[in-house]
C-alpha positions, -999 to 999 in steps of 0.1 A, spaced: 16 3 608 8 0 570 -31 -1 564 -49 -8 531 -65 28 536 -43 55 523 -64 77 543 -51 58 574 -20 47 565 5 58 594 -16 72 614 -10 93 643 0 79 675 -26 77 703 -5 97 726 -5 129 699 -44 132 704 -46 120 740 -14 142 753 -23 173 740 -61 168 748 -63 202 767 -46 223 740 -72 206 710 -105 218 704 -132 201 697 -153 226 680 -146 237 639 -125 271 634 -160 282 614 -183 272 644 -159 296 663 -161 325 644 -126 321 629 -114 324 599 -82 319 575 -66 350 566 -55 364 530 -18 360 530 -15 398 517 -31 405 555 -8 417 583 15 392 595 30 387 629 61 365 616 72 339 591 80 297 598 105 275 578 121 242 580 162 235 572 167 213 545 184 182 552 177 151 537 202 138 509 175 120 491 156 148 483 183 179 482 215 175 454 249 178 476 239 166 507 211 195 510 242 221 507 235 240 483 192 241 489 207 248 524 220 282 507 191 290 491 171 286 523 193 312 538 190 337 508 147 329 513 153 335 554 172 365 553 153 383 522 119 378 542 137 389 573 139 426 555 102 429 559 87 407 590 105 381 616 114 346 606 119 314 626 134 284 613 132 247 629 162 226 626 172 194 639 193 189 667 223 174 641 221 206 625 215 231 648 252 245 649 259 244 611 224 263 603 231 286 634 263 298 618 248 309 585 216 322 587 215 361 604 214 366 640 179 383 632 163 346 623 156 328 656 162 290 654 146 265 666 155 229 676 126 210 657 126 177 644 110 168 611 116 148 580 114 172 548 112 212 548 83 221 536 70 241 560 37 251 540 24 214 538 31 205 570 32 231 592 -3 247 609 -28 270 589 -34 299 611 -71 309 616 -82 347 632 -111 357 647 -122 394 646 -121 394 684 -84 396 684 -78 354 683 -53 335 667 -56 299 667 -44 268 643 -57 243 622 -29 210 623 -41 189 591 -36 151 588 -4 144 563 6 115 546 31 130 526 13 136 498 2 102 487 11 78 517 19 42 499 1 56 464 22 78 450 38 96 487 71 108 478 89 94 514 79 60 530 85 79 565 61 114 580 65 109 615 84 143 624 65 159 598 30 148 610 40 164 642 53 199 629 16 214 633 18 207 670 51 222 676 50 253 659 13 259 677 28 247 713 56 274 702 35 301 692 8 294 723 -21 287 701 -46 263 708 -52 239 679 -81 226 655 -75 191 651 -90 184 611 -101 151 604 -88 147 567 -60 151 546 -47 180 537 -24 201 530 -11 236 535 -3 243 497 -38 227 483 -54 256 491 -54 294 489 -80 319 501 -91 353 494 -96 362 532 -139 370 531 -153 334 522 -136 320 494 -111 294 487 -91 282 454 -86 245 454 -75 220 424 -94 188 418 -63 175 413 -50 175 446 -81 170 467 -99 146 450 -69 126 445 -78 92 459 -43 89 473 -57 118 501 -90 109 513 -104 80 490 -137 80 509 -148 112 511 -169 129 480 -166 163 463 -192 175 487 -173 159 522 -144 180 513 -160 208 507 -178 210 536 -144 200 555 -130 231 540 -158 257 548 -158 244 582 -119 243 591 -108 276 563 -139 292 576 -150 300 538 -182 298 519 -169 293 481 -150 270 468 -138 274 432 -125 243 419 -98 245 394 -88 210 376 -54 203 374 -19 223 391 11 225 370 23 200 347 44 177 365 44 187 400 48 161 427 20 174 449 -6 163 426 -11 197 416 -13 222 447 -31 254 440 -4 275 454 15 267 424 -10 276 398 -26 306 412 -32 331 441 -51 356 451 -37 393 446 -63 407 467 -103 398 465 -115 390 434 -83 395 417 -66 360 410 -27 355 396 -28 326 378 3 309 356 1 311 323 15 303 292 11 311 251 28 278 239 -1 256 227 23 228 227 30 229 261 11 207 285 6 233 309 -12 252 282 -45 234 283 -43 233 319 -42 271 322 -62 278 299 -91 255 318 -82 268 350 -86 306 329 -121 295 320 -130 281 353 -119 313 372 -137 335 346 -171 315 353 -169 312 386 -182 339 410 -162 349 446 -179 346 481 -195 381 472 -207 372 439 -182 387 417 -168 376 393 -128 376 386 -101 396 372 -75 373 361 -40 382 358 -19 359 336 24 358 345 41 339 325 62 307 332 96 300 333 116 279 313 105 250 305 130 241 328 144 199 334 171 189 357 203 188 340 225 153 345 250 170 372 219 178 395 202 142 396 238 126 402 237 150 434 208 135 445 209 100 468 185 71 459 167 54 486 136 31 490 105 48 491 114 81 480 111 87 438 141 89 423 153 121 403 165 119 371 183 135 338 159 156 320 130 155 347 109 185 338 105 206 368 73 225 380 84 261 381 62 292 384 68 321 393 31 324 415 55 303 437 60 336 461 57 351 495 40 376 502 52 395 537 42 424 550 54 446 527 72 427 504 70 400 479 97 378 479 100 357 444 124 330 428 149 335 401 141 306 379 145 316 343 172 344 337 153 350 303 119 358 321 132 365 357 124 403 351 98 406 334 82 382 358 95 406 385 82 436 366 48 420 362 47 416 399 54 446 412 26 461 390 2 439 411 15 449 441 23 481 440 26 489 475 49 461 481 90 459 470 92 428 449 124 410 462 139 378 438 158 351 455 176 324 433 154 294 438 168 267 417 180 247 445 147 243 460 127 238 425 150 207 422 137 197 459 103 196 445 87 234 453 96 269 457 95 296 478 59 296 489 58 261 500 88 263 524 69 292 544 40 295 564 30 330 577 18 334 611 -9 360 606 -7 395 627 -39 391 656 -71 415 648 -75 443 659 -108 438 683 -137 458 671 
C-alpha cells in the first residue's frame, strides 16, 4: 500500500468513494453557495474522539482519558457534545463521562477530532453539509506521526452519515486545524503546514489556494509563515492564531527575544498587520501571551510506550502550548490550564475579548503531552441558517 507519493501514500479504499457514491457530491461547497462558518457563529453541537492509544497518551491514555472528560463535560455547560469511542472502550468511557454527553461506538486511531473529523459548511438557505479532507496523518512516511490512519481517514464519513449530511469529497490534504476562518471570505493558513511537501508535494501556492476558496468557500487567504515552535503538525494555524470576530485576529505572542517562537510571532504580527481581510480591512491584532516554556518532565515520557512508526517522546521535549488552543461554544470559551503562573491572566485577557461569553479553564496538560490542546480534539457542528 506504501507509494513513493506522500500525497498518495495509503490511500483510501475504492469501496469508501464507490459505497458512499449517493451521499458525495460532486460539485465544490463554493460552487453551492456554501460556506465555512466562524467558530464564534451558532452551533448546533460539539464532536470528540476518546483517547486511547498507549503510544501516544502517558498511562495507558488514563490520565488524557480524564482530561477529555473535564473538556466533555465543561463544553457540555454551554452546547451538546458527542464523543466516538471504540467498541473496547465503550463501557469504561460510558461510566465516566455525564449522562448529558451521548457516546458513540466509532472506530478511529488517534483523538483528534479537529484534524480528522468533517469541516461543516452552511448555506444561507438553511443547509448544512461537510467537507471530509484526505489525511495522512500529518506527514504520511515523511515526518507522519503513526505508520497507520485507516480509522482516522474514515472519521469524516461517520460523523456526516451520523449527523445526515451529505459530504464534499476534497481532493487534497488537509487538515481541520491548518486552517481558520473569519466566516465572510477569509481564511488564516500557515505556509508551514500547507506547503509542507509531506501534504501535497505537487500542488503550488496557487493549487492550494484555489483548493481552499473552493471547499472553505472564502476569497482571502492570508498566509502566515510558520505555527508554534515545535509543534508536531508542522505548524497548524489553530495554534498560532484565531479569529475573535472579523477583522479582529488573537494571535500568540511572546516578549522573550530569545525564544524561538519570538521571531515567529513577531513575522506572523507583521504579516497580519499588512494583510487586508475579505472586505479590505485591515487587522486589529490582539497579542496573549504564552505559557511556560513548558518540556515534558522524565516521569511523563517514561509513561509513554514506544512503537515503530510513531516518534518517540522524550525527557525535556519542549511542548507547543498556547493558550489560542480554545473552544469557542456557544456562549462560552472553554481554555486549557497550562502554566499556573500565566493561567489567569491568560483567562483574564480572554474574557476581555469575549465579553459576552463565560471563559471556562480546563487543566490540559494531559492532552499538550498528546501533541495538542483543547481546540484540536473538537470540531463544532455549526447551528443551520436561519433561511432568509
Amino acid at each position: 500500500r506504501l507509494g513513493a507519493n506522500p500525497s498518495t501514500q495509503f490511500p483510501s479504499p475504492a469501496w469508501l468513494e464507490y459505497a458512499t457514491m449517493t451521499h458525495t457530491l460532486t460539485t465544490t461547497p463554493a460552487a453551492d453557495g456554501f460556506r465555512m462558518p466562524a467558530e464564534f457563529e451558532p452551533h448546533a453541537g460539539c464532536w470528540m474522539l476518546w483517547p486511547e492509544r498507549p503510544d501516544n497518551w502517558r498511562g495507558a491514555a488514563a490520565p488524557a482519558q480524564r482530561a477529555f472528560v473535564a473538556v466533555a463535560t465543561a463544553i457540555a455547560r454551554f452546547e451538546s457534545v458527542t464523543v466516538g469511542v471504540s467498541q473496547a472502550y465503550f463501557v469504561a468511557a460510558r461510566r465516566v463521562l455525564p449522562e448529558t454527553v451521548r457516546l458513540i461506538e466509532l472506530s478511529h486511531d488517534d483523538s483528534w477530532m479537529r484534524d480528522v473529523g468533517p469541516t461543516f459548511v452552511v448555506h444561507e438557505r438553511g443547509a448544512v453539509r461537510g467537507v471530509h479532507w484526505r489525511f495522512n496523518a500529518w506527514g504520511g512516511l515523511q515526518g507522519g506521526l503513526y505508520s497507520s490512519w485507516d480509522q482516522d481517514e474514515l472519521v469524516a464519513l461517520k460523523v456526516l452519515e451520523i449527523e445526515g449530511r451529505d459530504r464534499y469529497r476534497a481532493p487534497f490534504i488537509n487538515e481541520g486545524g491548518a486552517v481558520h476562518v473569519d466566516g465572510i471570505g477569509t481564511a488564516l493558513v500557515t505556509e508551514e503546514c500547507l506547503l509542507n511537501a509531506n501534504r501535497n508535494p505537487r500542488l503550488k501556492r496557487a493549487q492550494i489556494e484555489a483548493h481552499l476558496r473552493a471547499y472553505l468557500g472564502v476569497s482571502t487567504i492570508v498566509w502566515l509563515g510558520k505555527g508554534v515552535f515545535n509543534d508536531e503538525t508542522d505548524g497548524h494555524v489553530d495554534n498560532l492564531a484565531c479569529f475573535v470576530r472579523p477583522g479582529v485576529v488573537c494571535l500568540a505572542w511572546t516578549d522573550n527575544r530569545r525564544d524561538p517562537q519570538y521571531a515567529i510571532s513577531r513575522d506572523a504580527w507583521e504579516r497580519l498587520h499588512d494583510a487586508r481581510d475579505a472586505r479590505g480591512r485591515r487587522f486589529t491584532v490582539q497579542k496573549l501571551p504564552l505559557p511556560g516554556p513548558l518540556a515534558m518532565t522524565a516521569h511523563e515520557a517514561r509513561g509513554v510506550e514506544t512503537r515503530r512508526g510513531t516518534p518517540p517522546r522524550r525527557t525535556g521535549h519542549r511542548l507547543a502550548g498556547s493558550y489560542i488552543n480554545f473552544y469557542i461554544a456557544n456562549g462560552g470559551i472553554v481554555m486549557p490550564l497550562l502554566d499556573a503562573r500565566h493561567d489567569q491572566a491568560a483567562a483574564a485577557h480572554l474574557q476581555r475579548l469575549f465579553p459576552r461569553h463565560r471563559v471556562v479553564g480546563v487543566a490540559a496538560r494531559e492532552i499538550l503531552l498528546g501533541g495538542g490542546n483543547i481546540h484540536c480534539i473538537t470540531q463544532q457542528v455549526p447551528a443551520a441558517p436561519l433561511a432568509g
